[in-house]
C-alpha positions as CSV (number, residue, x, y, z in Angstrom):
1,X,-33.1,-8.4,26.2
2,X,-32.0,-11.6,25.9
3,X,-32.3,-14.4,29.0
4,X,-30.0,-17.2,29.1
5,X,-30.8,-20.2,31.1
6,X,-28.1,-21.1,33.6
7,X,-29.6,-24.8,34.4
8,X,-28.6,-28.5,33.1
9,X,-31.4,-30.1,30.8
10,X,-33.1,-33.6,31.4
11,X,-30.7,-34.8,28.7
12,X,-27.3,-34.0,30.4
13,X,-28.9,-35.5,33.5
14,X,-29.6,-38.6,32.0
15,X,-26.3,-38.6,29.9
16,X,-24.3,-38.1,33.2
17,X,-26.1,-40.5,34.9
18,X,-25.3,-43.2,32.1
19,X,-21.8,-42.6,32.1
20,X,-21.9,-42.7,36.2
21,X,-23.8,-46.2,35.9
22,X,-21.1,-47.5,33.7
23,X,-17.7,-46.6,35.5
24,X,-19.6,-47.4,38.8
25,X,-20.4,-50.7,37.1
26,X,-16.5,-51.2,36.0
27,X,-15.4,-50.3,39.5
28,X,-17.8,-52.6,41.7
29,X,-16.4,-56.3,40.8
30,X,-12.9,-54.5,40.7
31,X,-13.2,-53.2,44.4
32,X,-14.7,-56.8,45.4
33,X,-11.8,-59.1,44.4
34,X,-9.3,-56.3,45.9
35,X,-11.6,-57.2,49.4
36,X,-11.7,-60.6,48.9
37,X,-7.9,-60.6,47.9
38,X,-7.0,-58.2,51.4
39,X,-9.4,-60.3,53.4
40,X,-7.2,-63.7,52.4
41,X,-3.9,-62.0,52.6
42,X,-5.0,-60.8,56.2
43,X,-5.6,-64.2,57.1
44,X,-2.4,-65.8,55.7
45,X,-0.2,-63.3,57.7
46,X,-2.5,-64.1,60.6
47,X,-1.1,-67.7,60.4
48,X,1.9,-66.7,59.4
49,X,2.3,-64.4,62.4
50,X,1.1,-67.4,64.7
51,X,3.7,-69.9,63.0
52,X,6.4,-67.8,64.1
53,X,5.3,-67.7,67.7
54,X,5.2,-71.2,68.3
55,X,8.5,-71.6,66.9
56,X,9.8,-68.4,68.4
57,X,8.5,-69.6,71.6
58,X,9.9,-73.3,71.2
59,X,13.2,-71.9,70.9
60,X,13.0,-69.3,73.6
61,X,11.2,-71.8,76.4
62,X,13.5,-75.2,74.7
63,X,10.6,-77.1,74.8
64,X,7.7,-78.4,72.4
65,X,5.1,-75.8,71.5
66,X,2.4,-76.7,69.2
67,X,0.3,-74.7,67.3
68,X,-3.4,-77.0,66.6
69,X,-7.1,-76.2,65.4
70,X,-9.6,-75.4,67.4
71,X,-12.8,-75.5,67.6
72,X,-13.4,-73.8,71.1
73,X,-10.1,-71.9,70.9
74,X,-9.2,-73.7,73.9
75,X,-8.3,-77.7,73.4
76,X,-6.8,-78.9,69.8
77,X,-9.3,-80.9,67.6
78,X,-9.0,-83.8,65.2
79,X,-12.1,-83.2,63.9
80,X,-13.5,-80.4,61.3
81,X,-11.3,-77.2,59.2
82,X,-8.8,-75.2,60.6
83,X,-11.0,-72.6,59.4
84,X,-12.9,-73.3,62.8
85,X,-9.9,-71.7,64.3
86,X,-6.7,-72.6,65.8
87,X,-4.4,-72.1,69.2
88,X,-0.8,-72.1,70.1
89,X,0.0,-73.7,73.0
90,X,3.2,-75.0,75.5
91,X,3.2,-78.3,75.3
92,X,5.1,-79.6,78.1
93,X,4.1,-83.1,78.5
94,X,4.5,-83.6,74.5
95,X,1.0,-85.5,73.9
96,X,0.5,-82.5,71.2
97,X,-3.4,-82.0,73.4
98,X,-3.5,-78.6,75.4
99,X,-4.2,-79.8,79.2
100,X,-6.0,-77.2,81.9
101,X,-1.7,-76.7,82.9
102,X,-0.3,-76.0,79.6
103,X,-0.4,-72.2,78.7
104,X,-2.3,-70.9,75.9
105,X,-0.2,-68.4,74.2
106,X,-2.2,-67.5,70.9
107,X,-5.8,-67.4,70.0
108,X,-7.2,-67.4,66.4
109,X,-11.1,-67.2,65.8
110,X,-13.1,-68.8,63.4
111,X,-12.2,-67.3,60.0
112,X,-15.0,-65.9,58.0
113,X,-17.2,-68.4,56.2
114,X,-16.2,-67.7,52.6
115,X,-12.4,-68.7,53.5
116,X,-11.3,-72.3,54.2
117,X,-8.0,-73.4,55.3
118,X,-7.0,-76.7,55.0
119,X,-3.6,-78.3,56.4
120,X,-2.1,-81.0,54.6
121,X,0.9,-82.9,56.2
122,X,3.7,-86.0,56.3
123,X,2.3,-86.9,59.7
124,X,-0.5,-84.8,61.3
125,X,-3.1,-82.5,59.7
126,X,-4.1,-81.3,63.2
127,X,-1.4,-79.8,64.9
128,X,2.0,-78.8,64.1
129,X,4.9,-78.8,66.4
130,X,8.1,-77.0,66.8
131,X,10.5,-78.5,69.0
132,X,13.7,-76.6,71.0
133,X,15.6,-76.0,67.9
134,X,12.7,-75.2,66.1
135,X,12.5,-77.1,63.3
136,X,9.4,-79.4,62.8
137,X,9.2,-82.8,62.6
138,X,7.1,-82.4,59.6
139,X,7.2,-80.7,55.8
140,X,3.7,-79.2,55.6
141,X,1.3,-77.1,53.4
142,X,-2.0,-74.7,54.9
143,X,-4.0,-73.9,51.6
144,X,-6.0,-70.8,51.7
145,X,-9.3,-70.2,49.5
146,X,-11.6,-67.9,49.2
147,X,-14.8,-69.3,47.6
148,X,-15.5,-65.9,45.2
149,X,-11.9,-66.5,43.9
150,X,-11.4,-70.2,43.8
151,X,-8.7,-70.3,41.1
152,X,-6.4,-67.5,43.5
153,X,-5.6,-69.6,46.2
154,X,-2.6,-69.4,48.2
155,X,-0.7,-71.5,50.4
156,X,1.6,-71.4,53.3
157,X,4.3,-74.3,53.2
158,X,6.2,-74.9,56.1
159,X,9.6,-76.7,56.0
160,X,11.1,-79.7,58.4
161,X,13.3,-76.3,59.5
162,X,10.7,-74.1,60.7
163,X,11.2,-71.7,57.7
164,X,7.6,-70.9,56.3
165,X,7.0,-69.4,53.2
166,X,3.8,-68.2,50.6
167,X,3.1,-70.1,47.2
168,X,0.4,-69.4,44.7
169,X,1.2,-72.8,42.7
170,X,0.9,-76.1,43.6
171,X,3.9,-78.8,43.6
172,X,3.4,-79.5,39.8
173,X,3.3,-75.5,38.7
174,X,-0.4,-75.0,38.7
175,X,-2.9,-73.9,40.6
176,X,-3.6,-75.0,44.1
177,X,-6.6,-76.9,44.9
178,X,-9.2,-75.1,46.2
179,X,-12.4,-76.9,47.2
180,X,-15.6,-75.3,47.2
181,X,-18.6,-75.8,49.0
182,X,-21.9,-75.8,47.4
């Protein structure tokens, strides 16, 4: 009478442990960059979301709402990133500062510390502002980077009309600058 063994031997192991190592190897950096790519698209529609308040709320209050960075998400700051974090505010008196009167509509916490997020505009790199008809006073551009990915940045360019859209090249066709730290 013959036996027969119904077990795997210590070379099948190690053979199907090799080929796990290598697909698990493939799909690790894969998986990262799809975070890092969801974690900055999160953000961008974030802002995005928030630059439609202010000017939704400018147009539905007719007056001056701003939206500004923040470094204690409650008064606008000259100083520092926006990636500190940013509010959206009624500005009544127009002075483009949030006083103790004016509401706070929107908060936006500090955004993690592998993203920056730059502004860049023909008048203020602060704050922007949306008036009654809301339209800006201002073209402007918010640059996104993660540092992992520093060649897929992303920006959000907001027009003089209030129209804001997403671009993944810079004004000349490239790619956007993307500063990185360290």
């Amino acid at each position: 009478m013959k036996m027969h063994s119904h077990g795997i031997t210590l070379l099948e192991i190690i053979t199907t442990l090799a080929i796990s190592g290598i697909l698990l190897g493939m799909a690790v950096p894969v998986t990262g960059n799809l975070i890092a790519e969801n974690r900055v698209s999160g953000q961008i529609n974030a802002l995005r979301g928030a630059i439609a308040l202010t000017r939704s709320e400018a147009v539905t209050r007719q007056e001056d709402v701003v939206i500004c960075k923040s470094a204690d998400q409650q008064t606008c700051t000259r100083q520092g990133s926006w990636a500190q974090g940013y509010i959206v505010f009624v500005d009544s008196d127009r002075d483009r500062r949030r006083g103790d009167e004016e509401s706070l509509l929107h908060v936006h916490e500090k955004l993690p510390t592998t993203l920056t997020l730059d502004y860049n505009a023909f008048g203020s790199d602060h704050y922007l502002a949306y008036h009654a008809t809301g339209f800006t006073r201002t073209n402007g551009t918010f640059t996104f980077c993660n540092q992992a990915m520093p060649n897929r940045s992303k920006a959000l360019i907001v027009m003089k009309t209030g129209r804001a859209r997403l671009s993944e090249k810079s004004a000349e066709g490239g790619p956007l600058p993307c500063e990185t730290t360290g």
